[in-house]
N, C-alpha and C positions, 0 to 999 in steps of 0.2 A: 849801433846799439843792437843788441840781441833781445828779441820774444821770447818770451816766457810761454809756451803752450802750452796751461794746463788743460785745457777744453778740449786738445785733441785726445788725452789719454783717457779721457772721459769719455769721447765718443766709441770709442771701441769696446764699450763695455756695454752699449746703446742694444744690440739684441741680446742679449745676459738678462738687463734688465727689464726689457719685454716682456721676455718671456716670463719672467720670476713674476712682474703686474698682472701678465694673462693669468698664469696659475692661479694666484689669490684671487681675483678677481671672480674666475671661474667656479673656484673652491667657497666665497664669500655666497652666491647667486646658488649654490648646488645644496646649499646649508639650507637656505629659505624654502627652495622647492622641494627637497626629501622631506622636511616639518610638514610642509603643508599636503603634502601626500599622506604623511601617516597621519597626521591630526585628522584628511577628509576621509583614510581608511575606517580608522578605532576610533569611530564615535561613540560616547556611553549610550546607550541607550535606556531608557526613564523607562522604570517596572512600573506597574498600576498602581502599587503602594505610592510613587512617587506623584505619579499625574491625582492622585485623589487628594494629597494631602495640599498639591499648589494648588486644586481647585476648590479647596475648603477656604482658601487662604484670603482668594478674591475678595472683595469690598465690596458691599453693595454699594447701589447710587442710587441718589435719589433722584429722580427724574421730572423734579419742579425746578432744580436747579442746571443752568445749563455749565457742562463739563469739556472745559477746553484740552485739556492732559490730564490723565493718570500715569504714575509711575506706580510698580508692582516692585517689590522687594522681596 
């Protein structure tokens, strides 16, 4: 009876295929850390118009009531 080998034509393409995973791989990871370089570069920075008008914005609290969380929107 004769084998049928298809697993061996397959193995020979085994660093082809490495290398093509490394690439994406490496290219997938290079995507995340250039974003997160220029997102920690260009941050906007909030002009005094801005910070006055979120601090207009706050809530008072009453302070007879005890205050587990505030959320600010």
């Amino acid at each position: 009876m004769k084998r049928r080998s298809t697993l061996a034509a397959i193995g020979g393409y085994q660093p082809f295929l490495f290398a093509v995973g490394m690439y994406f791989t490496a290219l997938f990871f290079s995507i995340f850390v250039c974003s997160a370089i220029f997102h920690a570069i260009n941050t906007p920075s909030k002009s005094v118009a801005d910070k006055e008008s979120t601090a207009s914005k706050t809530a008072s609290i009453d302070n007879s009531q005890q205050v587990l969380l505030t959320v600010a929107k």
